[in-house]
Each structure stands twice: as C-alpha cells, then as structure tokens.
N, CA, C and O atoms as CSV, one atom per row, in Angstrom:
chain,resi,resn,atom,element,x,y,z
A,1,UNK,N,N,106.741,95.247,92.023
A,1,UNK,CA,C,106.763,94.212,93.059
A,1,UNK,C,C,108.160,94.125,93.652
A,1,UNK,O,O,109.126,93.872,92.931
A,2,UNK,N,N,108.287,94.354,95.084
A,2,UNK,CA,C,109.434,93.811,95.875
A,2,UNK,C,C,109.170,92.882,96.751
A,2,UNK,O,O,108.217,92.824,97.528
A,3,UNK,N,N,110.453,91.807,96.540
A,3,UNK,CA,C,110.261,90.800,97.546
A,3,UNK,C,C,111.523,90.882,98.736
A,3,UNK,O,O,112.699,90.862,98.374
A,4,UNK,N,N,111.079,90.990,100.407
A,4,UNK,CA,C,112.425,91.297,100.952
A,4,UNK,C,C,112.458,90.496,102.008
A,4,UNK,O,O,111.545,90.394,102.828
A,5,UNK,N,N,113.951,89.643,102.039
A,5,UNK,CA,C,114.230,89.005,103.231
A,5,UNK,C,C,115.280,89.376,103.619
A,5,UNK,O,O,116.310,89.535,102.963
A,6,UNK,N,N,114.980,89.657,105.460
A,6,UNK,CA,C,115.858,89.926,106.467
A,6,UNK,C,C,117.115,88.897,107.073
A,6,UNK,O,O,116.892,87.687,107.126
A,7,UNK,N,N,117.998,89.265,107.373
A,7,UNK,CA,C,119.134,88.163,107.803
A,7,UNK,C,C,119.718,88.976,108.948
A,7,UNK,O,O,119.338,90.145,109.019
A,8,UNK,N,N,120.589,88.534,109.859
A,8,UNK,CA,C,121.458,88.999,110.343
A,8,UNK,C,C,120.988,89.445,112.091
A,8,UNK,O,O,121.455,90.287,112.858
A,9,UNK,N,N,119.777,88.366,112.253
A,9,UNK,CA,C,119.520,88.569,113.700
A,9,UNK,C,C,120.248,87.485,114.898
A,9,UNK,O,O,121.100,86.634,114.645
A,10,UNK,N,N,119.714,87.755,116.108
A,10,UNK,CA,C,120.416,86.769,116.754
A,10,UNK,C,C,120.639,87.109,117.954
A,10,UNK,O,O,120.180,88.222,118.215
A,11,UNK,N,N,121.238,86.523,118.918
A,11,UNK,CA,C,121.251,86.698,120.446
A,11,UNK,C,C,122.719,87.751,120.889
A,11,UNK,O,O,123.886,87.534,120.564
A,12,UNK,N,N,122.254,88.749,121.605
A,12,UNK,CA,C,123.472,89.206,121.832
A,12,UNK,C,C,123.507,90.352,122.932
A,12,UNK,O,O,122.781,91.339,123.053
A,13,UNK,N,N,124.715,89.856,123.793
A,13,UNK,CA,C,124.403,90.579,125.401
A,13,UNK,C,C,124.016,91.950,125.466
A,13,UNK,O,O,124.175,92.507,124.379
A,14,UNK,N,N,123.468,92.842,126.553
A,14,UNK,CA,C,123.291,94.073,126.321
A,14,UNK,C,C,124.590,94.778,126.339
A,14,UNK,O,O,125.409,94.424,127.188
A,15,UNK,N,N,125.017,96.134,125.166
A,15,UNK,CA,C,125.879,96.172,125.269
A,15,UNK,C,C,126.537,96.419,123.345
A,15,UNK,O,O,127.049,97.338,122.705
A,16,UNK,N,N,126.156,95.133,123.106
A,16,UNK,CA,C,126.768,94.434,121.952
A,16,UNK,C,C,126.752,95.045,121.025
A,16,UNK,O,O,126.921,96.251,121.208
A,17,UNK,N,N,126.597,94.686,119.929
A,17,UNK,CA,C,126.469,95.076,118.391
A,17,UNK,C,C,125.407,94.093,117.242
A,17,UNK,O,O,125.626,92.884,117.157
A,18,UNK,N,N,124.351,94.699,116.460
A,18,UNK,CA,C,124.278,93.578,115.615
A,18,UNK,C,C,124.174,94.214,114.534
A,18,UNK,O,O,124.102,95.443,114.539
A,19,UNK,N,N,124.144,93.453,113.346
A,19,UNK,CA,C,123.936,94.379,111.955
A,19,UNK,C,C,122.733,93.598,110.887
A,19,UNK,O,O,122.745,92.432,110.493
A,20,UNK,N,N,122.053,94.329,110.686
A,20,UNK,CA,C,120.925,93.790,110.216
A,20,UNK,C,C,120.792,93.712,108.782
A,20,UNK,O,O,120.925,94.890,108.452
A,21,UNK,N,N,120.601,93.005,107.668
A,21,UNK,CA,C,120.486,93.471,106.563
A,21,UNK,C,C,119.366,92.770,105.624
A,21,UNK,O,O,119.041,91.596,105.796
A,22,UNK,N,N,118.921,93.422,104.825
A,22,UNK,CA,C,117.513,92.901,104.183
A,22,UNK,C,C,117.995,93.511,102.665
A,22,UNK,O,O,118.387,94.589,102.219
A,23,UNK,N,N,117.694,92.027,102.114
A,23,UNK,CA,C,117.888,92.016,100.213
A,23,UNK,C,C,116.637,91.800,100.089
A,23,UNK,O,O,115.769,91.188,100.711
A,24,UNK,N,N,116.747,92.697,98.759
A,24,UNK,CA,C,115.520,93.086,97.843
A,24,UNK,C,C,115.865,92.447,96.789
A,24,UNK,O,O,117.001,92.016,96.592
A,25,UNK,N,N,114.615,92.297,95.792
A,25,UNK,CA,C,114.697,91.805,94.787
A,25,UNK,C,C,113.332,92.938,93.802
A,25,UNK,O,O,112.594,93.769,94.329
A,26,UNK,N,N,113.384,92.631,92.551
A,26,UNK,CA,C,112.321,93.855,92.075
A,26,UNK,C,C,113.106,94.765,91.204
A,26,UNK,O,O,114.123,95.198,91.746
A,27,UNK,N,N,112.957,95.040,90.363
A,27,UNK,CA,C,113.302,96.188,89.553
A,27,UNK,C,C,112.706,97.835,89.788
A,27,UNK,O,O,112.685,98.740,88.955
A,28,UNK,N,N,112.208,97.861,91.334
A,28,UNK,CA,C,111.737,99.270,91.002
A,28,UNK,C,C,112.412,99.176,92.524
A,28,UNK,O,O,111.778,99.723,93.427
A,29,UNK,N,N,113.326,98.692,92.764
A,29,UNK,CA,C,113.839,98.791,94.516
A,29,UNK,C,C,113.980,99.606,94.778
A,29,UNK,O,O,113.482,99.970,95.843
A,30,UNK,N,N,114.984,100.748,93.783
A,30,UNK,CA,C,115.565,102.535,93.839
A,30,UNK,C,C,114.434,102.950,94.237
A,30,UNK,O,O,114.446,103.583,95.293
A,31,UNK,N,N,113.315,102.775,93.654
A,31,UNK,CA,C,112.181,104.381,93.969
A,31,UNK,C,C,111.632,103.987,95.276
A,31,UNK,O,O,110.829,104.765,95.792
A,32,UNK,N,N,111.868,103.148,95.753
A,32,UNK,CA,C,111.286,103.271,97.166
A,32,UNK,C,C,111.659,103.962,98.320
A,32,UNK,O,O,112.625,104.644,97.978
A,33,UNK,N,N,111.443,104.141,99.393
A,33,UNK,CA,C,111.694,104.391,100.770
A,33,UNK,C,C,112.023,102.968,101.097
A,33,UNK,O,O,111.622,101.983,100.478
A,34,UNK,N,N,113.328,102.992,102.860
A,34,UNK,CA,C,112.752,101.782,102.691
A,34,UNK,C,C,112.925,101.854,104.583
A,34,UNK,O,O,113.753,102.648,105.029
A,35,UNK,N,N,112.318,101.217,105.306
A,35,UNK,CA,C,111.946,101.279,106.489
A,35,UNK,C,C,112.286,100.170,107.117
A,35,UNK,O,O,112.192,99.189,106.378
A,36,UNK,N,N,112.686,99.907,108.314
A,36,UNK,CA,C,112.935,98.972,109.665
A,36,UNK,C,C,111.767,99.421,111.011
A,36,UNK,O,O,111.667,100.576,111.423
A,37,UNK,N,N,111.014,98.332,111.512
A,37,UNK,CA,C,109.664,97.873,112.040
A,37,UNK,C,C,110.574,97.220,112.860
A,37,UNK,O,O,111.702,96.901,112.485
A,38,UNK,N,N,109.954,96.934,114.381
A,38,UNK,CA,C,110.227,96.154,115.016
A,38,UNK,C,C,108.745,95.491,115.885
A,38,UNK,O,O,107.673,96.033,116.155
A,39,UNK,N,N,109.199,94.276,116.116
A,39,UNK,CA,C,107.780,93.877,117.184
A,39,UNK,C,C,108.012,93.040,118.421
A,39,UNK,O,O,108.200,91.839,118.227
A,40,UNK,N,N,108.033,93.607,119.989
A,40,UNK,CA,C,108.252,92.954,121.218
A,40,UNK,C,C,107.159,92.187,121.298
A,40,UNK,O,O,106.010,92.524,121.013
A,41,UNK,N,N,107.622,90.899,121.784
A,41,UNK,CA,C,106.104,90.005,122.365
A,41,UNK,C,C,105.117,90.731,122.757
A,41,UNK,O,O,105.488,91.713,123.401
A,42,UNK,N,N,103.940,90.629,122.614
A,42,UNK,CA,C,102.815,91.450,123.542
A,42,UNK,C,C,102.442,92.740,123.066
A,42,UNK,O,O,101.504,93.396,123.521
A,43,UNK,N,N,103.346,93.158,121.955
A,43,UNK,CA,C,103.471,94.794,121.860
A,43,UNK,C,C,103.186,95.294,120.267
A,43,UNK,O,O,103.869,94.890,119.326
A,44,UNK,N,N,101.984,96.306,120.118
A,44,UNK,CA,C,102.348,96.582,118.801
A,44,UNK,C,C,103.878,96.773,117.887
A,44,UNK,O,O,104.941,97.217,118.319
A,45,UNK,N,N,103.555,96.260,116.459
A,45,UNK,CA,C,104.966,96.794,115.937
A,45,UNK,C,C,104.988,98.228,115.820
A,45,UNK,O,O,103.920,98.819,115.666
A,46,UNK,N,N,106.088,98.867,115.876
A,46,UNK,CA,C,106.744,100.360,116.461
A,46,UNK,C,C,108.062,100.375,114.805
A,46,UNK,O,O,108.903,99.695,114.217
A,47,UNK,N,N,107.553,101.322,114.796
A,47,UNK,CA,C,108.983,102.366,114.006
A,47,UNK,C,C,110.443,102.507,114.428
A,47,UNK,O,O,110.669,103.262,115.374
A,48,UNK,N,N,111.505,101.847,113.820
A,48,UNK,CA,C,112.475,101.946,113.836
A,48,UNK,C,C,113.631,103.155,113.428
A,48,UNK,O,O,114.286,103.951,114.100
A,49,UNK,N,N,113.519,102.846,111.919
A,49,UNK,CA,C,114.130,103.551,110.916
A,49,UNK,C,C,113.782,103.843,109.883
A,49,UNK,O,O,112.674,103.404,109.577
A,50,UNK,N,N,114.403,104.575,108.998
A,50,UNK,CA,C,113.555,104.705,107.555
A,50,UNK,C,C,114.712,105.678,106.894
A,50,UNK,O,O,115.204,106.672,107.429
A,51,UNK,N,N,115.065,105.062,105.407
A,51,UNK,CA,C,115.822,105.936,104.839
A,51,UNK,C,C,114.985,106.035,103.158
A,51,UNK,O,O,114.333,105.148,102.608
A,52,UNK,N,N,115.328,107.581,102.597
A,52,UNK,CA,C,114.613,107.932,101.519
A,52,UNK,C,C,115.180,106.966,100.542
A,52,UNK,O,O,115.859,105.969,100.792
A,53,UNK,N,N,114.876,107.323,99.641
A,53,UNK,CA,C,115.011,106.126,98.221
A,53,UNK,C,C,116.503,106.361,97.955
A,53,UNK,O,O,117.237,105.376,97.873
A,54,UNK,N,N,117.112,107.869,97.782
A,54,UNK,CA,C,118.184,107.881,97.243
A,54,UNK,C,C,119.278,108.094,98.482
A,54,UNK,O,O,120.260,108.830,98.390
A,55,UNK,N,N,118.897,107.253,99.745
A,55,UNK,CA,C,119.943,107.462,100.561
A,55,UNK,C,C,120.323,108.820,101.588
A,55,UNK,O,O,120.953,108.835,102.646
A,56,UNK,N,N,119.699,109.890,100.852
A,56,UNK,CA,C,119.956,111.319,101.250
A,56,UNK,C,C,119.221,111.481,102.539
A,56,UNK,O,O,119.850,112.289,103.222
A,57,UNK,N,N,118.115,111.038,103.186
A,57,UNK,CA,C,118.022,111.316,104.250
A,57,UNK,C,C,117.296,110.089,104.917
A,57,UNK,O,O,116.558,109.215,104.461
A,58,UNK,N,N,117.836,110.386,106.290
A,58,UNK,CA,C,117.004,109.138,107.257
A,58,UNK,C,C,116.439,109.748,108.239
A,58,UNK,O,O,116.413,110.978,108.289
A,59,UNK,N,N,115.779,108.794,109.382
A,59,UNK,CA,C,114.680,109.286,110.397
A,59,UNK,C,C,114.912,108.101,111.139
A,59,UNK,O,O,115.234,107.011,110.664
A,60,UNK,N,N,114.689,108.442,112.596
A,60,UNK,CA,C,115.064,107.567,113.850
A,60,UNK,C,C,113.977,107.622,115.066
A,60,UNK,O,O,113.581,108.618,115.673
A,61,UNK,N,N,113.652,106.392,115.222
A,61,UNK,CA,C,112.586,107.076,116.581
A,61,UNK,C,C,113.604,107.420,117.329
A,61,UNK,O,O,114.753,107.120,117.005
A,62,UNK,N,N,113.267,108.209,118.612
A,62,UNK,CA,C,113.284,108.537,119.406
A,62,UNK,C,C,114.580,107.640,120.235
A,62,UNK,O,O,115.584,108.129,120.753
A,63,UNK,N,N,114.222,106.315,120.171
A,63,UNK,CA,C,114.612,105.333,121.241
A,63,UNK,C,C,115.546,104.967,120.399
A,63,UNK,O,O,116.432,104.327,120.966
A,64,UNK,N,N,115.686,105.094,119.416
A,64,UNK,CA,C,117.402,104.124,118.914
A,64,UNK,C,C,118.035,105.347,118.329
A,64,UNK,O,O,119.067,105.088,117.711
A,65,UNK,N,N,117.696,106.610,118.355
A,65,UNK,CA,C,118.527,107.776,117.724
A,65,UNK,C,C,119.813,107.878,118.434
A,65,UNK,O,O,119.730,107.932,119.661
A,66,UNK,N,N,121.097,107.917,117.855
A,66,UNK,CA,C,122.162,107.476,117.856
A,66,UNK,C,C,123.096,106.268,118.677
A,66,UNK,O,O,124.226,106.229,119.164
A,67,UNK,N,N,122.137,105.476,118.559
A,67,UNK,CA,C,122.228,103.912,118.601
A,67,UNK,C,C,122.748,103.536,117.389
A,67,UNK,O,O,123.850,103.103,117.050
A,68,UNK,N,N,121.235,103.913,116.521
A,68,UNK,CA,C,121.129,102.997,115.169
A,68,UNK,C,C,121.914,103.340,113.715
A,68,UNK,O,O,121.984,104.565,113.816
A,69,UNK,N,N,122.382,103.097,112.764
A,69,UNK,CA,C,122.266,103.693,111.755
A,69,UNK,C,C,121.494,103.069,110.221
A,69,UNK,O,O,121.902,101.933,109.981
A,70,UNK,N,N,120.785,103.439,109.488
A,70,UNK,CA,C,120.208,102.707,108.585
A,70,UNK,C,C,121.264,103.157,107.441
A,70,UNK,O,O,122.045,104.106,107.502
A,71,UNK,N,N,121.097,102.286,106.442
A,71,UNK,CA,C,122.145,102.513,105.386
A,71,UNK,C,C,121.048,101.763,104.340
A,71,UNK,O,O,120.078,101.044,104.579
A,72,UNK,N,N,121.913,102.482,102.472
A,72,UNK,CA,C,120.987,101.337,101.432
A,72,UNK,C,C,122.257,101.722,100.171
A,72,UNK,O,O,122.806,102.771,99.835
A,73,UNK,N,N,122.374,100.135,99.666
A,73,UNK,CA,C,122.927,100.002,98.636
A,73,UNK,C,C,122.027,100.125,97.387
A,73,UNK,O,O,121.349,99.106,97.521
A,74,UNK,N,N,121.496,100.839,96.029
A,74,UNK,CA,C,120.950,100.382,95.529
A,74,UNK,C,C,121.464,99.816,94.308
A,74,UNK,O,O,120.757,99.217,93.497
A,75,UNK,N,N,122.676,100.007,94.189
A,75,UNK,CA,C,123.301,98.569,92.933
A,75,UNK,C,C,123.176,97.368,93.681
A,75,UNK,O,O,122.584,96.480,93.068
A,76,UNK,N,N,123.521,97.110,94.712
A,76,UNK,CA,C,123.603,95.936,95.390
A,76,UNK,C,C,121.540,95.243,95.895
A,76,UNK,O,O,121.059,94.111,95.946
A,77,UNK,N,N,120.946,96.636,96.149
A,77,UNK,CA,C,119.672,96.452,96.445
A,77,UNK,C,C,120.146,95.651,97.616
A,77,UNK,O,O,120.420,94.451,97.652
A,78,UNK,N,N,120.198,96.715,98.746
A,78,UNK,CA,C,120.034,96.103,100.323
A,78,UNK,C,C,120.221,97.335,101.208
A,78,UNK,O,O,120.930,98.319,101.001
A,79,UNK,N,N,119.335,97.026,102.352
A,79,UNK,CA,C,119.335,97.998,103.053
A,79,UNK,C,C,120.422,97.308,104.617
A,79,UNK,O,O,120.968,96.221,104.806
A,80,UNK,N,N,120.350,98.273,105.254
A,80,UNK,CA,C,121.214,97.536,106.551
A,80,UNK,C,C,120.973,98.636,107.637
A,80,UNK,O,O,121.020,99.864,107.558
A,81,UNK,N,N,120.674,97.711,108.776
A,81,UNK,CA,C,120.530,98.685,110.123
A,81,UNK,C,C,121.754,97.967,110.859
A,81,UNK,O,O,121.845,96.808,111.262
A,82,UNK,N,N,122.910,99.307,110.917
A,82,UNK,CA,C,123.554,98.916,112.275
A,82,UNK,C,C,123.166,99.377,113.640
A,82,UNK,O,O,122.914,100.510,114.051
A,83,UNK,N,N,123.183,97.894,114.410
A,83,UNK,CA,C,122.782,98.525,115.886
A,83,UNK,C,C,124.063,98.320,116.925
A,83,UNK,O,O,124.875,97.460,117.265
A,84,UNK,N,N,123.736,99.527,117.163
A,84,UNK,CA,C,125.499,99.455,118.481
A,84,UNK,C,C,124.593,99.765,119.947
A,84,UNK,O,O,123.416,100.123,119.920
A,85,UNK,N,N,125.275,99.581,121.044
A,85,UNK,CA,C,124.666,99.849,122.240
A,85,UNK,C,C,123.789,99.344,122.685
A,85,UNK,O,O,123.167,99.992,123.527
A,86,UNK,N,N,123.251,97.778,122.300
A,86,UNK,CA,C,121.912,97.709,122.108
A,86,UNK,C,C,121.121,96.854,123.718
A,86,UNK,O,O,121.826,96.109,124.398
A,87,UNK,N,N,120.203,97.025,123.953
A,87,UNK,CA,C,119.664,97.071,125.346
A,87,UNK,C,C,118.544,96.153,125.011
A,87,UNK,O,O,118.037,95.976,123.904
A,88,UNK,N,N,118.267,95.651,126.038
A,88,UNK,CA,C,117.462,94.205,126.514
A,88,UNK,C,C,115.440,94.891,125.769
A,88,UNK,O,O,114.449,94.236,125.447
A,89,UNK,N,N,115.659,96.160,125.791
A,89,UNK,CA,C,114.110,96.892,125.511
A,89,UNK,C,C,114.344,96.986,123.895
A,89,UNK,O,O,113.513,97.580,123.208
A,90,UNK,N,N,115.618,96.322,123.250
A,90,UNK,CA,C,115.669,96.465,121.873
A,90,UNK,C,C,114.734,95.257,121.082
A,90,UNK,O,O,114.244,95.205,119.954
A,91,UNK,N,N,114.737,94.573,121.926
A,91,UNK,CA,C,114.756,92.608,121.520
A,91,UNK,C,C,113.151,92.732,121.183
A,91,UNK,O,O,112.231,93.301,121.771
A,92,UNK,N,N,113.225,91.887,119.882
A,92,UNK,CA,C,111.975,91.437,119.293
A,92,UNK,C,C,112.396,90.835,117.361
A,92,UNK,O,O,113.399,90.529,116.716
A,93,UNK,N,N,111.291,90.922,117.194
A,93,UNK,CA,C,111.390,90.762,115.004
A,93,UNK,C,C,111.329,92.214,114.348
A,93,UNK,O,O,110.471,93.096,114.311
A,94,UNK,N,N,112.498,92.083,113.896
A,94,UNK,CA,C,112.608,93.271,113.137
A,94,UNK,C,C,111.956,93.001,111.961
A,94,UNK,O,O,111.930,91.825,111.599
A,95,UNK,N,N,111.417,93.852,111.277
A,95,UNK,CA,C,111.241,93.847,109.724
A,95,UNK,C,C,111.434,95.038,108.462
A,95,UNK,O,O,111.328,96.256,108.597
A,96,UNK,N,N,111.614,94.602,107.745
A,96,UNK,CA,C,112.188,95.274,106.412
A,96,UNK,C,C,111.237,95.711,105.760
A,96,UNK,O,O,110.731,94.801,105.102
A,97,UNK,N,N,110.789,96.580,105.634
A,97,UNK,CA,C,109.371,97.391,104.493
A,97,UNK,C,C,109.913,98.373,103.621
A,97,UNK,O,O,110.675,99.292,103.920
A,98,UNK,N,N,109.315,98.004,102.220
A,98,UNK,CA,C,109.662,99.093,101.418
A,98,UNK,C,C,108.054,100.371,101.006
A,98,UNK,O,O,106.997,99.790,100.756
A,99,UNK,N,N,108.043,101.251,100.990
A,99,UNK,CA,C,107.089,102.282,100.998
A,99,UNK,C,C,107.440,103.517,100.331
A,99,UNK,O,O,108.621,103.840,100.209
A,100,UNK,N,N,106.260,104.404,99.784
A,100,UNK,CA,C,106.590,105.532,99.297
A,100,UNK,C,C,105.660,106.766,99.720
A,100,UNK,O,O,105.194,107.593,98.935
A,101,UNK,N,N,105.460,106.732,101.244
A,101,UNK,CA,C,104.296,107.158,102.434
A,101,UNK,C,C,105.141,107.546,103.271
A,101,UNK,O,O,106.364,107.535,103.127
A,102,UNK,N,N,104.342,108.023,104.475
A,102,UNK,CA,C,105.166,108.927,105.272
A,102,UNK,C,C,106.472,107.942,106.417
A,102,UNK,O,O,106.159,106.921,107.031
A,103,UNK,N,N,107.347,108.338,106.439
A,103,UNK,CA,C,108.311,107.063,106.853
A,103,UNK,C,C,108.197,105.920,108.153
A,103,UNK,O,O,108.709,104.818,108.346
A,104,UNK,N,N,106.915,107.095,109.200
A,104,UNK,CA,C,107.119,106.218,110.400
A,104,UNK,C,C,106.246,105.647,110.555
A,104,UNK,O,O,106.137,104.993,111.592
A,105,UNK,N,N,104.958,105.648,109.311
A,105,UNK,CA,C,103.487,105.123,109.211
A,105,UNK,C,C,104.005,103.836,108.400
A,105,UNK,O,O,104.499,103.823,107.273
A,106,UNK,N,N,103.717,102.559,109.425
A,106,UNK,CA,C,103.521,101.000,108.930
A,106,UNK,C,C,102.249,100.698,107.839
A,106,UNK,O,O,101.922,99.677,107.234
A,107,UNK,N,N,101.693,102.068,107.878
A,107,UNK,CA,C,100.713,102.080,106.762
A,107,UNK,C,C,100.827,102.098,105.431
A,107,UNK,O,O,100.164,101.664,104.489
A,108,UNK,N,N,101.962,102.786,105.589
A,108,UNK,CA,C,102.488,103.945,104.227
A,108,UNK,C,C,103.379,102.595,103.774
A,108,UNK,O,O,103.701,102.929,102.634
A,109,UNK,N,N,103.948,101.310,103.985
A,109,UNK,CA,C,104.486,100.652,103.462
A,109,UNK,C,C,103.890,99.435,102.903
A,109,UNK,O,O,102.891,98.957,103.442
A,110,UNK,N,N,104.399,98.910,101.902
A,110,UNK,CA,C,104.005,98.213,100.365
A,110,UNK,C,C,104.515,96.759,101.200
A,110,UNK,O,O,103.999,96.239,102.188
A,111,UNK,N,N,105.307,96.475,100.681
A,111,UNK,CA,C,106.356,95.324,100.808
A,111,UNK,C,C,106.950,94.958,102.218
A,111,UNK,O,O,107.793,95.667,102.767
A,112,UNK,N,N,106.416,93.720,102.803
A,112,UNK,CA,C,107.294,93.321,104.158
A,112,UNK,C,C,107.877,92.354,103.822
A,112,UNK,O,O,107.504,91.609,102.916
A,113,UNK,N,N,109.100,92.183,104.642
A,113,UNK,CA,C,109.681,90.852,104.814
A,113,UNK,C,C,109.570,89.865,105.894
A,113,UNK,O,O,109.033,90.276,106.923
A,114,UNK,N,N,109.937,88.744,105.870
A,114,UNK,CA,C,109.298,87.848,107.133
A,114,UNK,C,C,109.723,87.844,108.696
A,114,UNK,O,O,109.463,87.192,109.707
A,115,UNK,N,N,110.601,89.047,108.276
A,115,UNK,CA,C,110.882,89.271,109.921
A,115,UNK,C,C,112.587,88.298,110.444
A,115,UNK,O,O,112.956,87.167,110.125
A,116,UNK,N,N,113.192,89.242,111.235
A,116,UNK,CA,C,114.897,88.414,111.823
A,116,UNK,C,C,114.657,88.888,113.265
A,116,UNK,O,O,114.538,90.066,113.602
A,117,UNK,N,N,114.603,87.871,114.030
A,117,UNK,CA,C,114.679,87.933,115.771
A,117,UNK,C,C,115.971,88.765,116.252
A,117,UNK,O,O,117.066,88.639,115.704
A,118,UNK,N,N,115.798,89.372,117.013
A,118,UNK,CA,C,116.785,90.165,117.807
A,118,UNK,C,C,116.519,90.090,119.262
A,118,UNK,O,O,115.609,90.698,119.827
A,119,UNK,N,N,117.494,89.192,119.909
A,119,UNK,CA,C,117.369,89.296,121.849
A,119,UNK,C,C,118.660,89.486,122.059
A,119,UNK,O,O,119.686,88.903,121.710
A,120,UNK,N,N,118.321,90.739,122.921
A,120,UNK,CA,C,119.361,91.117,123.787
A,120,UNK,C,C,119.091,90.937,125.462
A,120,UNK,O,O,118.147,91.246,126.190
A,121,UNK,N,N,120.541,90.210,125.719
A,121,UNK,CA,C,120.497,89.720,127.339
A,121,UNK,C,C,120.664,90.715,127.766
A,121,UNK,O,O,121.022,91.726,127.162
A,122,UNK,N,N,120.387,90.570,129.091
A,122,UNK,CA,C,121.055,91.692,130.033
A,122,UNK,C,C,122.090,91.277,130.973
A,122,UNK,O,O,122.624,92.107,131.709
C-alpha cells in the first residue's frame, strides 16, 4: 500500500517555473514506477512523466520533453517534477501515481494522489 500527496502547485505567469513534489508513504515505495498525470478542465487526464523505480530511466510526453524534469528520492520517498518554461496549455491538476505497468498507461497505475492545481497566465 502507498499513500501519495502532491504539494507544490499554484499560479504562475507563462514563462515561469514551478516544482512539484509528491510524498509517499508505504514500505514498498522503491519497487514502484512512479508517474505524473495531468487533467485540463474539459479534457481527459494525459501523461506527463514517469520515472523507473530505481531512478535510471524516465519518459516524457511529447509536449513537456525538455521543459520537464522528473526526479525520485527513495530514502526520502518523494518524487518531484520540475517545470521550467511553462505555458498557459500546461495548467490543470497534476497527479502523482505509483505503478509497475507500462509508464504512459493511467491504467498501469496502483496508487493516486489527490491532485495539486497548476495555472499558468499568459
């Protein structure tokens, strides 16, 4: 069992910077994957990020590839998306999923968290 809440959202011009981070709790946090979801009003949630269990590799859609970077502590048990550059088509609820499925399938993940708002002005 993992339980994960997101922090670190918030309003910020296009342009800006934000840094996202989601603590875990759970004793099996290491073996997971762990993934960033986002959801625009109106719009299915979409694939962000996703990094393997031991850090060694990540995956980016399309639209935030070298924007974004995902990162994961696992002594600390936390993951973190930095977003740089970030544009008004970024803005919605991000969320934190942990999974051990294919990285960009919202299927393939176990564990959500309740979601951190992200709006970017223009």
């Amino acid at each position: 069992q993992v339980q994960l809440v997101e922090s670190g959202g918030g309003l910020v011009q296009a342009g800006g910077s934000l840094r996202l981070s989601c603590a875990a709790s759970g004793r099996t946090f290491s073996s997971y994957a762990m993934g960033w979801f986002r959801q625009a009003p109106g719009k299915a949630r979409e694939f962000v990020a996703a990094i393997s269990w031991s850090g060694g590799s990540t995956y980016y859609a399309d639209s935030v590839k070298g924007r974004f970077t995902i990162s994961r502590d696992n002594v600390k048990k936390m993951v973190y998306l930095q977003m740089n550059s970030l544009k008004p088509e970024d803005t919605g609820v991000y969320y934190c999923a942990a999974g051990t499925g294919r990285y960009s399938d919202e299927n393939e993940y176990d564990y959500w968290g309740q979601g951190t708002q992200v709006t970017v002005s223009s």
